[in-house]
C-alpha positions as a Python dict, from the first residue, in 0.01 Angstrom:
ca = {
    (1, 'X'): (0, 0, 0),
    (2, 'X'): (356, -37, 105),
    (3, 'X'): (411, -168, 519),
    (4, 'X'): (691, -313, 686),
    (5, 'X'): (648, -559, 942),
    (6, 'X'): (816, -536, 1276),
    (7, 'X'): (858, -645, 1620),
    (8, 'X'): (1005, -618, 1979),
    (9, 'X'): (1060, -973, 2125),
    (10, 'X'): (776, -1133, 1922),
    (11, 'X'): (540, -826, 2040),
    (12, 'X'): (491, -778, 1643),
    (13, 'X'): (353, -479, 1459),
    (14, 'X'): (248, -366, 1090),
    (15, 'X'): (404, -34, 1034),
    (16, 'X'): (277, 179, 777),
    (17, 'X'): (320, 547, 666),
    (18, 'X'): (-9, 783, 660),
    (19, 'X'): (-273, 729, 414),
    (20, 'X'): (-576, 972, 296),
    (21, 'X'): (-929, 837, 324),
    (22, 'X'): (-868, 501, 497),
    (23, 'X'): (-1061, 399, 810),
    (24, 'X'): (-760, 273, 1048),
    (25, 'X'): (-929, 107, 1244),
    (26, 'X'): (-1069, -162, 982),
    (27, 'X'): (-736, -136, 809),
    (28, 'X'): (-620, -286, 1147),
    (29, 'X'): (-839, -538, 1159),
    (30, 'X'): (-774, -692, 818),
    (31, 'X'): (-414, -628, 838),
    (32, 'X'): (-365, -813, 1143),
    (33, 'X'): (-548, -1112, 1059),
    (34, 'X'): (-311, -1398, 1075),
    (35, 'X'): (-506, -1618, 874),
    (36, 'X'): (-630, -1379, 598),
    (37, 'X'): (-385, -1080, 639),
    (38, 'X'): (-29, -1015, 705),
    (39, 'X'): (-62, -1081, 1111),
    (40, 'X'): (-3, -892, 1409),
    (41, 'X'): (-67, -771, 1770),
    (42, 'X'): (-128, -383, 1611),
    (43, 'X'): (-66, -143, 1386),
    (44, 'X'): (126, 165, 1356),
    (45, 'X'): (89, 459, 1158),
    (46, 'X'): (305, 688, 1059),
    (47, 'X'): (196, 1084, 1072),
    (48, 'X'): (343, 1419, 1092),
    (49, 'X'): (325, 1601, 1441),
    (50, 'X'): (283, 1960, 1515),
    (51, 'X'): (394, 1948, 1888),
    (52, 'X'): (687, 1643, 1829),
    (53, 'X'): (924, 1518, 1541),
    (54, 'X'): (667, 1288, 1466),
    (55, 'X'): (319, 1127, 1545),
    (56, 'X'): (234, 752, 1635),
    (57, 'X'): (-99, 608, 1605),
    (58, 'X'): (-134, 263, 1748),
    (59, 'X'): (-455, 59, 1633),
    (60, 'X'): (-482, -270, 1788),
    (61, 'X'): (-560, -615, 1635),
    (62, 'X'): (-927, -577, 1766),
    (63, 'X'): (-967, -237, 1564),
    (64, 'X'): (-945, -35, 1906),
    (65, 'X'): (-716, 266, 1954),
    (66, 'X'): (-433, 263, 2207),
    (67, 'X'): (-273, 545, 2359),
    (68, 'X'): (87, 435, 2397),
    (69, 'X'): (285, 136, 2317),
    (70, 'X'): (655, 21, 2462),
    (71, 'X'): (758, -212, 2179),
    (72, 'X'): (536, -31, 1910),
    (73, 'X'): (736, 256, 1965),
    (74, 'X'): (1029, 125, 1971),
    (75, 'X'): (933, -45, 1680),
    (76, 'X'): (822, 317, 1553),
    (77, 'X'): (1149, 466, 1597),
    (78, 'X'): (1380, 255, 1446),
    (79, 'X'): (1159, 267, 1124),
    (80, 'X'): (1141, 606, 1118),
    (81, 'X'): (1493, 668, 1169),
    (82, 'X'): (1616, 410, 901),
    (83, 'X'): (1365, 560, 670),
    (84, 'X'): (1529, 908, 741),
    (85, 'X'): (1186, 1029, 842),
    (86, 'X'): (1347, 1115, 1130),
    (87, 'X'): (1734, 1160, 1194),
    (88, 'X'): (1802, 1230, 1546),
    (89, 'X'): (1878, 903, 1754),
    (90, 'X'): (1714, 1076, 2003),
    (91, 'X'): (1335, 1172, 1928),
    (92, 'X'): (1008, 1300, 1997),
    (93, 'X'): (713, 1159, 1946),
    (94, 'X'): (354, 1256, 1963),
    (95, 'X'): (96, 973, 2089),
    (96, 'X'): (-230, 1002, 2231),
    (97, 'X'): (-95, 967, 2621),
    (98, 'X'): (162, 1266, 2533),
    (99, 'X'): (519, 1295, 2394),
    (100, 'X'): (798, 994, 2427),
    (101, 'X'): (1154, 1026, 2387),
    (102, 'X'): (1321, 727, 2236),
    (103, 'X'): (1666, 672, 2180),
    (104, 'X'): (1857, 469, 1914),
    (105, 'X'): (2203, 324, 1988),
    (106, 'X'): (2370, 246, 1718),
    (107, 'X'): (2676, 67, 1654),
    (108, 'X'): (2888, 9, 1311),
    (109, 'X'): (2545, 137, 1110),
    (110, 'X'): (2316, -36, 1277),
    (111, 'X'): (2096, -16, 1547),
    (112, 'X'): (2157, -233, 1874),
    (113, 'X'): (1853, -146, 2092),
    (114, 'X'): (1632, 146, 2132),
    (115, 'X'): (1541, 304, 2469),
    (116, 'X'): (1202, 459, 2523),
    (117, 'X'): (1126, 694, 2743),
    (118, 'X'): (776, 594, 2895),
    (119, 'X'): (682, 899, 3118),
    (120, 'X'): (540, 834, 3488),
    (121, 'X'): (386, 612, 3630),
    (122, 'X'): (16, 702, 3741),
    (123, 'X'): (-114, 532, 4062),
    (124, 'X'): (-471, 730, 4133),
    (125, 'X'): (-750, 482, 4099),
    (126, 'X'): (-956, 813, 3893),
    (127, 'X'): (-670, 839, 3626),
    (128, 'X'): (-617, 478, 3595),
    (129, 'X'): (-933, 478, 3605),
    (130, 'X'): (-1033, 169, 3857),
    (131, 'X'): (-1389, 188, 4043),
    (132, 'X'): (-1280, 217, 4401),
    (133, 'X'): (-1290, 438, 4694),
    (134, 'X'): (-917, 459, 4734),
    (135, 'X'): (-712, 695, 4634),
    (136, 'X'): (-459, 353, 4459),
    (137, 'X'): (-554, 7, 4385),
    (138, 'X'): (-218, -156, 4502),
    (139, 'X'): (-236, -504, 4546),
    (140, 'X'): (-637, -498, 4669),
    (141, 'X'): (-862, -819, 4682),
    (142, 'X'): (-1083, -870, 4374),
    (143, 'X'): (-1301, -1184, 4406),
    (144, 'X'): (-1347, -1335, 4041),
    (145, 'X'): (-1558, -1653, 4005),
    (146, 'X'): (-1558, -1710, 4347),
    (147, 'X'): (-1239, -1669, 4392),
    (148, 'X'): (-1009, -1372, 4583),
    (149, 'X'): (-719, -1252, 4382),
    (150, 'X'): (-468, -965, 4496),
    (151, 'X'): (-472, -726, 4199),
    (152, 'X'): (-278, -409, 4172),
    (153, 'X'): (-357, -137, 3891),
    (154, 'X'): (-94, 128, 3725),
    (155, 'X'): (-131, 344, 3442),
    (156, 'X'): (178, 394, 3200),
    (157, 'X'): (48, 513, 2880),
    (158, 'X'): (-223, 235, 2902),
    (159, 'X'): (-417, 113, 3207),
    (160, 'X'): (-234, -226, 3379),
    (161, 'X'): (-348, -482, 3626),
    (162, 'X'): (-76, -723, 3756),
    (163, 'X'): (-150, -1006, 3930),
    (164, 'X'): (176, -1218, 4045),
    (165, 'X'): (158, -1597, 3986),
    (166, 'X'): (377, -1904, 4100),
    (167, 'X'): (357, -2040, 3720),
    (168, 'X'): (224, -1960, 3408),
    (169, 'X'): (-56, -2155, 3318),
    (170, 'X'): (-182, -2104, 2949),
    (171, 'X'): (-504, -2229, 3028),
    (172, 'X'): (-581, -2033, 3356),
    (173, 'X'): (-432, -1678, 3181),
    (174, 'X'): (-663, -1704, 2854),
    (175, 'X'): (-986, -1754, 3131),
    (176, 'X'): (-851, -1497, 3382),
    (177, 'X'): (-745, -1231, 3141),
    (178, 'X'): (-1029, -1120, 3000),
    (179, 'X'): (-1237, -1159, 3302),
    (180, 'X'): (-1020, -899, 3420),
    (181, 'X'): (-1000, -726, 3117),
    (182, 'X'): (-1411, -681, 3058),
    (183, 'X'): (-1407, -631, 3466),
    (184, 'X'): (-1695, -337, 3569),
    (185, 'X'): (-1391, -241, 3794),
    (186, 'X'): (-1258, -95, 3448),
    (187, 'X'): (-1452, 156, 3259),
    (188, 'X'): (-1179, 154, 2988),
    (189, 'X'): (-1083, -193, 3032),
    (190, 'X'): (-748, -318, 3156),
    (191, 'X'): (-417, -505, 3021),
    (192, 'X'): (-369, -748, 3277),
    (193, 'X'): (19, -854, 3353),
    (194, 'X'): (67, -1239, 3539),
    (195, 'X'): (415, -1184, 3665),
    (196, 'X'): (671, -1420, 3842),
    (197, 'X'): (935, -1304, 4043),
    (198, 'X'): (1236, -1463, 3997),
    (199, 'X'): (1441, -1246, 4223),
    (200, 'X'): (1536, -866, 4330),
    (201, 'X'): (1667, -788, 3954),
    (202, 'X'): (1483, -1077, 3735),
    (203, 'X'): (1080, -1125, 3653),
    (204, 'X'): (929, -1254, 3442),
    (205, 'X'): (582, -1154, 3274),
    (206, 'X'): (308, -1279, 3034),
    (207, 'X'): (61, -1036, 2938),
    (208, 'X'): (-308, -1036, 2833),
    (209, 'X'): (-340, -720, 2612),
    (210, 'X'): (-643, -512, 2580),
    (211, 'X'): (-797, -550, 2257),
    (212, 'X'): (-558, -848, 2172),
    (213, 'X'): (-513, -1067, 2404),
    (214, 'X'): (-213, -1309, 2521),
    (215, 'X'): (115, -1195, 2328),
    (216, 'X'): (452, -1281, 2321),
    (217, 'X'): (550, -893, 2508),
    (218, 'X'): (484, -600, 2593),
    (219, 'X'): (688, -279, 2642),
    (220, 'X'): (431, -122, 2904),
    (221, 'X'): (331, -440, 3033),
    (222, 'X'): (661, -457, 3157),
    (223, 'X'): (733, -169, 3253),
    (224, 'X'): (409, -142, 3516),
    (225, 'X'): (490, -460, 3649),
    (226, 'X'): (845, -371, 3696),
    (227, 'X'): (698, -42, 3896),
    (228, 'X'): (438, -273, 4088),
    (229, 'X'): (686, -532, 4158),
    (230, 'X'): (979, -265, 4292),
    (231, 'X'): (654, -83, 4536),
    (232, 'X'): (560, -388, 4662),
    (233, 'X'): (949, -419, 4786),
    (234, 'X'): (1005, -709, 4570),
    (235, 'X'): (1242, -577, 4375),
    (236, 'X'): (1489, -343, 4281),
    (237, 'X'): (1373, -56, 4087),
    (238, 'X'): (1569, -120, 3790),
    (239, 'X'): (1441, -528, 3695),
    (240, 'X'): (1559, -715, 3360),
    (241, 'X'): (1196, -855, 3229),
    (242, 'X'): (1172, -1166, 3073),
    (243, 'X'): (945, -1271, 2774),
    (244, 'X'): (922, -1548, 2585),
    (245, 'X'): (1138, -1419, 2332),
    (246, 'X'): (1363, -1221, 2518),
    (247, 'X'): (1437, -940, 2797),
    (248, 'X'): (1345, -605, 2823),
    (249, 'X'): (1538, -332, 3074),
    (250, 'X'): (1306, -177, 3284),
    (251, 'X'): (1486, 106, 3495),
    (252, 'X'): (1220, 338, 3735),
    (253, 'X'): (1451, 592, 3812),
    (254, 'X'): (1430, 800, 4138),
    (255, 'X'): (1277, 1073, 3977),
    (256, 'X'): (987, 862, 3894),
    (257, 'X'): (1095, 814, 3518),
    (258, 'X'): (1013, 482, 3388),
    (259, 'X'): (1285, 402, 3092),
    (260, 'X'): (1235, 67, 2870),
    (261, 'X'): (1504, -77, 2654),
    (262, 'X'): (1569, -361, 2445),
    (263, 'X'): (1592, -495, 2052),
    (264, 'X'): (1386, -462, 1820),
    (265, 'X'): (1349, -610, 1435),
    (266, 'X'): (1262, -552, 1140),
    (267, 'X'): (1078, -901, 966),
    (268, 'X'): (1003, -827, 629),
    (269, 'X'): (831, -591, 429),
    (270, 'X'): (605, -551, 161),
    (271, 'X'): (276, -483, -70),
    (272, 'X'): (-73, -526, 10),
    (273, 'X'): (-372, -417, -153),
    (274, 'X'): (-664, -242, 45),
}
């Protein structure tokens, strides 16, 4: 089987075009090994779409199925377009939390960045979903271990929990994050988002993904806390995120539009068999 590896600011993917009779979700799990496989946060497939240019499915490391993904379809549509799957710079595509747009700029042949559309951002506790009585779970006590922590939840594409932090402490985000993650206060589980505010145009985020765990970025990690950060007053509503690797644009526009941009790579690609 042919796959290309990929990634948005170290948030790294396998990307591979459909294939009959193959369980994805152990496909995932072997292929993202990064011991005994190739090594990634997820993997992408590649499939036709009835309703879009194209389809996305996003498998995570842990075998689970995600809805969305900011960097895996970014990811998505640069390999598409540069396999001439696709050949609009801007695109649909199908995923399971509805159709994205994203957009490649190009310059001299090449793509620069791709921008992502990443559809609205959904604040009732029911469609997050959160166990609570209130109608949003913006920045709510939580007590954990003894311990109260303000948490605020967000759907975009994938349920987030931010929690904002002084510092990032390695240590104290691989014990918190999965507490949260595994919390009964999320039937579906959470990705939970420790972000730093720098100041009214600059955070900066490290993420515990669902199904993964810590990673280098993510696309709608950053975009929630960008949303979370800007209603809490903040900052702006347009914030430049910063990963370990690199920045993201986040810009919530007043029309409730969340738009992500930023580079993306392609690593290396290859033969496996399976």
């Amino acid at each position: 089987m042919r796959f290309t590896k990929m990634h948005g600011l170290g948030n790294d993917f396998i990307v591979i075009e459909a294939v009959e009779g193959v369980d994805y979700s152990e496909l995932a799990v072997k292929l993202c090994d990064r011991h005994f496989g190739i090594g990634a946060d997820g993997l992408l497939v590649v499939e036709p779409s009835h309703i879009a240019d194209i389809k996305m499915r996003i498998f995570n490391a842990d075998g689970s199925e995600a809805e969305m993904c900011g960097n895996g379809s970014r990811c998505f549509a640069k390999y598409v377009y540069e396999k001439g799957i696709v050949s609009k710079q801007k695109m649909t595509v199908e995923t399971l939390a509805g159709v994205i747009m994203p957009e490649l700029f190009v310059e001299n042949g090449k793509i620069k960045s791709v921008k992502v559309y990443m559809g609205s951002p959904i604040f009732e506790s029911s469609k997050i979903p959160v166990k609570s009585e209130k109608q949003k779970f913006i920045d709510e006590p939580v007590k954990i271990d003894g311990k109260t922590y303000r948490l605020s939840s967000v759907r975009v594409g994938v349920p987030h929990t931010i929690l904002f932090v002084s510092s990032f402490e390695e240590s104290f985000m691989k014990e918190l994050g999965p507490k949260i993650e595994k919390s009964s206060l999320f039937p579906e589980g959470t990705n939970v988002d420790f972000v730093k505010v720098e100041d009214e145009e600059n955070i900066s985020v490290r993420t515990w993904e669902r199904g993964v765990g810590l990673t280098l970025a993510c696309g709608s990690g950053a975009s929630a806390s960008a949303v979370v950060s800007s209603l809490l007053g903040r900052t702006r509503r347009s914030v430049n995120v910063h990963f370990k690797a690199g920045v993201l644009l986040v810009e919530w526009k007043e029309d409730n539009n969340i738009y992500l941009s930023g580079e993306v790579e392609e690593v290396f690609r290859g033969e496996i068999e399976i």
